[in-house]
C-alpha positions in Angstrom: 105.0 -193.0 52.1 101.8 -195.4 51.4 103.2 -197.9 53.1 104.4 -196.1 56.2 101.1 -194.4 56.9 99.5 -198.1 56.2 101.8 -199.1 59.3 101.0 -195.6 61.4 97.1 -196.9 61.2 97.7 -200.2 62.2 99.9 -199.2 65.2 97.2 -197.2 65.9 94.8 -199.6 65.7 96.7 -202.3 67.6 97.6 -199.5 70.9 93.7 -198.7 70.7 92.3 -202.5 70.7 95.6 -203.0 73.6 93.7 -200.2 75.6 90.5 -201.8 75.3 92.1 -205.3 76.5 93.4 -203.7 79.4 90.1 -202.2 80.6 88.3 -205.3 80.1 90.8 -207.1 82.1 90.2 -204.6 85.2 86.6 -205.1 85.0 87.1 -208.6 84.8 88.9 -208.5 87.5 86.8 -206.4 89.9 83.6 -208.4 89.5 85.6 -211.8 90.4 86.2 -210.3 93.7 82.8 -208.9 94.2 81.4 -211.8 93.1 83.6 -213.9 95.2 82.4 -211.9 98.2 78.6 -212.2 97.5 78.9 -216.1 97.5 80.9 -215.4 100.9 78.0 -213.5 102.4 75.4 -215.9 101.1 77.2 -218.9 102.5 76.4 -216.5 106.2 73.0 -215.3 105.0 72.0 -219.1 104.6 73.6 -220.3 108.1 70.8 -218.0 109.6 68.2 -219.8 107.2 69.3 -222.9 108.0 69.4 -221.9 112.3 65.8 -220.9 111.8 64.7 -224.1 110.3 66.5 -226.1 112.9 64.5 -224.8 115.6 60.9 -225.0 112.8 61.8 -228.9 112.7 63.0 -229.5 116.1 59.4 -228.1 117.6 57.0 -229.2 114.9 56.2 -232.4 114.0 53.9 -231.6 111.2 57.2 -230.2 109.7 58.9 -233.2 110.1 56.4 -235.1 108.2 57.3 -233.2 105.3 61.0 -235.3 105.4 59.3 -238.4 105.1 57.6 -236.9 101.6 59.8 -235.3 100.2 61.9 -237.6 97.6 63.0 -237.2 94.7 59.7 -238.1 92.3 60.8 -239.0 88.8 57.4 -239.9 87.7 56.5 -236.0 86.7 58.5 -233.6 84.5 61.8 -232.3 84.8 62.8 -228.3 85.1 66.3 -227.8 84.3 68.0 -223.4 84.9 70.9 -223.5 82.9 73.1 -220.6 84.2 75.5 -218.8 81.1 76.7 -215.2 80.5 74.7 -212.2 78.5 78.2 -211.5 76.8 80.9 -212.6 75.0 84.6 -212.8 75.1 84.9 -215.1 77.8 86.1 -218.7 75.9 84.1 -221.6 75.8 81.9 -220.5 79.0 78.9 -221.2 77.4 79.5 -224.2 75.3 81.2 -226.3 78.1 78.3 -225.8 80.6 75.4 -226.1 77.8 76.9 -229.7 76.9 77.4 -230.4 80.1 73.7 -229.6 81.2 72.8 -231.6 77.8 74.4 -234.6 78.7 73.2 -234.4 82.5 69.5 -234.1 80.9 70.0 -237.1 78.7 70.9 -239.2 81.7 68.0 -238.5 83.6 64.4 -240.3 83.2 61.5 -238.5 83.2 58.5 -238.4 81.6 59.1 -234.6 79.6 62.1 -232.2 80.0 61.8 -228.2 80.2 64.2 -225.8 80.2 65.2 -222.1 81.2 68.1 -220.2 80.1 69.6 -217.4 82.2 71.8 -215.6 79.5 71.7 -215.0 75.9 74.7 -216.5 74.7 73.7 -219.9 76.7 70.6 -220.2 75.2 72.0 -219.5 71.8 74.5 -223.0 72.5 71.2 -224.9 74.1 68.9 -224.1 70.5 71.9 -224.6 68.4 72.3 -228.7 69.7 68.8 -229.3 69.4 67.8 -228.4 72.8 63.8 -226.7 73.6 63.9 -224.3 75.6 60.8 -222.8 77.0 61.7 -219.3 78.1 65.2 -217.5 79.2 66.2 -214.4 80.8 68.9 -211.6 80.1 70.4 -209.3 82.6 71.7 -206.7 83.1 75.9 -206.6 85.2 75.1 -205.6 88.4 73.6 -207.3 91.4 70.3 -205.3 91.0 69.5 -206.9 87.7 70.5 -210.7 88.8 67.6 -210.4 92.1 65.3 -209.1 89.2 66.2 -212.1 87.2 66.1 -214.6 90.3 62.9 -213.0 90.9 61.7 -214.2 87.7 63.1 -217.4 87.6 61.8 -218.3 91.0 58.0 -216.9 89.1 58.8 -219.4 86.2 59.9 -222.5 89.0 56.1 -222.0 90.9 54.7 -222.1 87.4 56.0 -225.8 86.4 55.3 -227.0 89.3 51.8 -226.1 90.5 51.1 -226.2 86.2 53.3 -228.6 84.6 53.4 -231.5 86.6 57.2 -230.7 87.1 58.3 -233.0 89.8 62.3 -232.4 90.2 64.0 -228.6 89.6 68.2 -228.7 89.0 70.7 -226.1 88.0 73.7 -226.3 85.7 76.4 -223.6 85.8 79.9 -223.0 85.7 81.6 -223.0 89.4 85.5 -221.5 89.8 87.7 -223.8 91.1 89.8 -222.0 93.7 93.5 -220.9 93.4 93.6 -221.8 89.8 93.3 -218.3 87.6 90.3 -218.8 84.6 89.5 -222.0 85.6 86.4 -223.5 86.5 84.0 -226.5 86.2 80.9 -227.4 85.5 78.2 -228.3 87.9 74.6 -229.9 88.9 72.9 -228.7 91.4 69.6 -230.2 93.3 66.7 -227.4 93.9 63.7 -229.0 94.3 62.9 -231.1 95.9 64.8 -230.5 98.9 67.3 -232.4 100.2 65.2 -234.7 103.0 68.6 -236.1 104.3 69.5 -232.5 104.8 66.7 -231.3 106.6 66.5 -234.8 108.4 70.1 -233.7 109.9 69.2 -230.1 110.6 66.1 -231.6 113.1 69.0 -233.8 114.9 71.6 -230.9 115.0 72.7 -230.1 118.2 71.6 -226.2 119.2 75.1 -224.7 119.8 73.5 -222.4 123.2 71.8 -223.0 126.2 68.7 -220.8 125.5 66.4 -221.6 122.4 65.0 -219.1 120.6 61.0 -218.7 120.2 58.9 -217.4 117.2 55.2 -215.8 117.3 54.4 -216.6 113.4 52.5 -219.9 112.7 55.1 -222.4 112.1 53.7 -223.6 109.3 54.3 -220.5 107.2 57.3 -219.5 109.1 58.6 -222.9 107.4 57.7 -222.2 104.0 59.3 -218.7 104.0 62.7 -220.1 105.4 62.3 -223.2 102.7 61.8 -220.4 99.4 64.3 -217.9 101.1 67.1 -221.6 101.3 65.5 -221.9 97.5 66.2 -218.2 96.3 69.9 -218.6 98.3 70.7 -221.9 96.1 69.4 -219.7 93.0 71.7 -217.0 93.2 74.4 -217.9 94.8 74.5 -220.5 91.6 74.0 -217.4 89.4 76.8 -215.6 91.5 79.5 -218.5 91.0 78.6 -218.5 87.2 79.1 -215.1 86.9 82.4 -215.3 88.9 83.3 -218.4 86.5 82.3 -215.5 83.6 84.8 -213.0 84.5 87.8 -215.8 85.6 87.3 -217.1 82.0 86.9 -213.3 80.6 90.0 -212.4 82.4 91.9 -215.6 81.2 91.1 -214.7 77.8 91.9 -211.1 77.9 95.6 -211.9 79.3 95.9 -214.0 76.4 94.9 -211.3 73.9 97.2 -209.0 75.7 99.8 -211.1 75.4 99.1 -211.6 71.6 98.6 -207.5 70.7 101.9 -207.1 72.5 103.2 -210.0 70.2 101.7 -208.0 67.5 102.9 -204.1 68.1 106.4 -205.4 68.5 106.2 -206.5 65.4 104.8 -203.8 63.3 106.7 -201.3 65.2 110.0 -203.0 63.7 108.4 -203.1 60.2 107.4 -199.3 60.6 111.1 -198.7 61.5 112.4 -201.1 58.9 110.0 -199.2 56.7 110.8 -195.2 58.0 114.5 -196.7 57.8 114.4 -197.7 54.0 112.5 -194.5 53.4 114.9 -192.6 55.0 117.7 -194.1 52.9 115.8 -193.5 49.5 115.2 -189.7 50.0 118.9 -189.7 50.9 119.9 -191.6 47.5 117.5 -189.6 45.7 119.1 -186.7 47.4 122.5 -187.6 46.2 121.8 -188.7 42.9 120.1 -185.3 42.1 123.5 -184.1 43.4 125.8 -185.7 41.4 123.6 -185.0 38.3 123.7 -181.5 39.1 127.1 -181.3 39.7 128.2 -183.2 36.5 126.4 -180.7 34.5 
């Protein structure tokens, strides 16, 4: 009887951890979509920032000045936003993308290196191979807590570089790759500065209407605001693809724990009724040998 209540418990047990797979998995699975969709909207969201600097370039030429300026300086220091997840469960997430951004780092010359972490687990990975890092961020799993995080991350960015001499910002973070379920890829991203060949084909785009539009503010700031809003754009839609890469790998994983709790359960539910079966059998022997003894006598 031991032993069968031993098996009850861990049928028990094994249905239980099964339920909490299965939840897990539709979480999993509703923030890839909704995650999917925020990077859609972005992508929109910037073709408007990228309309309004078109005309800023197109009618200022103090503006344009700023493409001849802006290149990529590697005589200050480097700021490097590595992008991981707050929790665990989802694979090697963190490790691939904190080796990756290590081995990115180590490629580039410059004359000091800083770093900031979005995520616990990431920043665990980054301290663990030998990596500094000056500051990092947790959140929380909705998209109210990653604008409070980009908020604080775009804080930290203005510090390094009207402070710290930090010449060159890039991003690291885990990107899915489309049409293939838990996979994704690592990737480098360019912040700051920005992208002069980019802007430099924004001035010479062709306006798609007839009528151009006009602005009151001074184009000066007007410029500014639509280069931090194109900054804070490339910073969460970043955060958004890592956290869609998250949930793909959380997912992945989960459907192979599912797969190995089912593995499981089938196999202590045949023990418990190989187990129920031998009991059976030796309160029936019992039975009859107490029979036999009784009738002898």
């Amino acid at each position: 009887m031991a032993e069968l209540e031993r098996a009850k418990r861990r049928i028990k047990n094994a249905t239980e951890l099964q339920s909490v797979v299965k939840i897990m998995k539709a979480i999993s699975s509703a923030n890839i979509q909704e995650y999917e969709e925020s990077v859609r909207s972005l992508n929109e969201y910037n073709k408007t920032i990228e309309l309004g600097l078109q005309i800023i370039l197109q009618n200022n030429e103090n503006n344009k000045n700023f493409l001849a300026s802006n290149l990529k300086d590697k005589t200050g220091s480097l700021g490097a936003v590595v992008f991981g997840s707050e929790q665990g469960l989802c694979g090697k997430f963190n490790e691939i993308v904190a080796r990756y951004a290590l081995d990115r780092m180590a490629e580039m010359e410059h004359e000091e290196q800083r770093v900031l972490a979005v995520g616990g687990r990431v920043f665990a990975r980054l301290e663990d191979a030998g990596q500094s890092v000056e500051a990092h961020f947790s959140f929380s799993g909705d998209f109210l807590g990653i604008t409070e995080v980009m908020g604080k991350v775009l804080a930290k960015i203005d510090q390094w570089r009207l402070e710290n001499n930090v010449s060159q910002i890039v991003l690291f973070y885990n990107r899915p790759i489309g049409g293939i379920a838990g996979a994704f890829s690592p990737q480098m991203a360019y912040l700051f500065p920005i992208d002069a060949k980019w802007l430099a084909s924004l001035a010479e785009r062709r306006w798609q209407s007839h009528s151009l539009p006009t602005y009151s503010m001074d184009p000066d700031l007007l410029f500014s605001s639509l280069v931090r809003e194109h900054l804070f754009f490339s910073l969460y839609r970043a955060f958004a693809e890592s956290l869609a890469s998250e949930n793909s790998s959380r997912l992945s994983s989960m459907q192979a724990a599912e797969r190995n709790i089912e593995e499981h359960l089938t196999e202590l539910l045949a023990n418990y009724r190989k187990q129920r079966q031998e009991a059976i059998s030796s309160e029936l022997l019992d039975i009859l040998t107490g029979y036999e003894a009784l009738s002898s006598k």
